[in-house]
N, C-alpha and C positions, 0 to 999 in steps of 0.2 A: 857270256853276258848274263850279268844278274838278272831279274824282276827290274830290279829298280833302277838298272842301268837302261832297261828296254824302254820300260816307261817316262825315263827323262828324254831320249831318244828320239821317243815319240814324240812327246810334247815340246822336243825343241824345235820342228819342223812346223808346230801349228803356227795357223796366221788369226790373226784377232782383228782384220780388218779386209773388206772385200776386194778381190783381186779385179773384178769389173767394174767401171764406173756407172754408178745407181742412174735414173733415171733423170733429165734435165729439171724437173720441177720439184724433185724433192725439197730443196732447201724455200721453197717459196712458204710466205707466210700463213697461216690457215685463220679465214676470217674470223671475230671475233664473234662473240653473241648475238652480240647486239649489233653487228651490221647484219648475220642472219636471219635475226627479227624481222628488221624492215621489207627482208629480199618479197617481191610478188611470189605468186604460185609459180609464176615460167620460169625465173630466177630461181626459183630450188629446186623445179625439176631439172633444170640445166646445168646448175651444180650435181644433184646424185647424176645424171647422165656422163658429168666430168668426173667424179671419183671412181666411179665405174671401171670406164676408161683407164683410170688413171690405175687400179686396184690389177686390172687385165695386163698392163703394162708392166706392172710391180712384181706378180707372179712370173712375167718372161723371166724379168730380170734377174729374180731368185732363182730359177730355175736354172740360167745359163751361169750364175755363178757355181753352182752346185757342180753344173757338169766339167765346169774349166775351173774349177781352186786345184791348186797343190796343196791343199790342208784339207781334206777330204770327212778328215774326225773332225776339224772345226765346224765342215756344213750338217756332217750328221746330228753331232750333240747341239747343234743350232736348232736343228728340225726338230729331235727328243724334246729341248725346253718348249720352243714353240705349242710344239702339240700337248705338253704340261701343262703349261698357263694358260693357254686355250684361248686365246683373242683370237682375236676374227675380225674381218669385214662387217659384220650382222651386229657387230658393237661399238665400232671404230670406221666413225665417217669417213675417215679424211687417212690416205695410204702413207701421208707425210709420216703421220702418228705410228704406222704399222712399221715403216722401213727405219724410224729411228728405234722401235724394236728389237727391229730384225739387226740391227747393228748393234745393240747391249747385248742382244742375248751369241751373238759370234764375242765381243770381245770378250766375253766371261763364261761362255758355254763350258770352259775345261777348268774353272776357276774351283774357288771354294764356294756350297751350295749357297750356305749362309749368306754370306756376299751376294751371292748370285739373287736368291731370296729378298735381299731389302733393298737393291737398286729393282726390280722388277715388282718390288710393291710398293713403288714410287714413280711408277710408268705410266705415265696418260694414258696411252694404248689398255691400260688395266684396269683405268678407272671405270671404265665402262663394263667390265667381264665380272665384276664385283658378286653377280646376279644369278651367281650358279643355286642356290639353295634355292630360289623361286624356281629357277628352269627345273629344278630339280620335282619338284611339287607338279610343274604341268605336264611331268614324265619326259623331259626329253633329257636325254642321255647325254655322261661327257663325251662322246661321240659325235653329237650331232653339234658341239661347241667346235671341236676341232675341224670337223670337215667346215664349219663357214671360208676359211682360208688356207684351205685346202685344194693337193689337186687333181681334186675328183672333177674341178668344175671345167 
């Protein structure tokens, strides 16, 4: 077998979409601005207490997809981009935004990079990780970007 017979091989077995079904509340809406404006103090603590949650719930799920895919190079080069582009929890309120993510970067994680590149800097999830040259400035390291949704926690 060639190189390049291996390498198609390979990539003919990958899956570009997850083998377990995501969480029940992924597809739900994520409030707008301005109904967040109005919410009281106990209404936003009650929401971060529910992203929280919902973030904890998010991590199983990627985790048990990881352990049970038959495309094993899909969930790796998913984790590789991931820990690239370095979103997180610590930037990205709402887990809906993380797992629709976490789903471009598997369908495209074996793709071409470029591709990969301009749908991921068109990611809400990245609109908020924008911020690396400031963090940069207050000394925290791309390390400490990656472990927010990471799981160290």
């Amino acid at each position: 077998m060639t190189r390049e017979q291996a390498v198609d091989a390979l990539l003919a077995g990958a899956r570009t979409e997850a083998a377990t079904p995501p969480p029940a509340w992924v597809p739900e809406p994520i409030s707008s601005v301005e109904v967040r404006r109005a919410w009281m103090q106990d209404e936003r603590r009650d929401d971060q207490r529910e992203q929280s949650r919902r973030y904890e719930e998010l991590r199983g799920w990627w985790i048990l997809e990881m352990v049970t895919t038959r495309s094993p190079l899909t969930e790796r080069m998913r984790l590789f981009w991931h820990d690239h582009f370095q979103s997180g929890e610590d930037k990205t309120h709402y887990p809906q935004l993380m797992f629709r993510q976490n789903a471009l970067l598997r369908r495209d994680a074996l793709g071409n990079f470029g591709d990969l590149l301009h749908v991921v800097s068109k990611d809400p999830a990245m609109r908020n990780t924008s911020m690396a040259p400031a963090a940069a400035k207050a000394g925290r390291t791309r390390t400490s970007h990656a472990r927010s949704w990471s799981f160290s926690h």
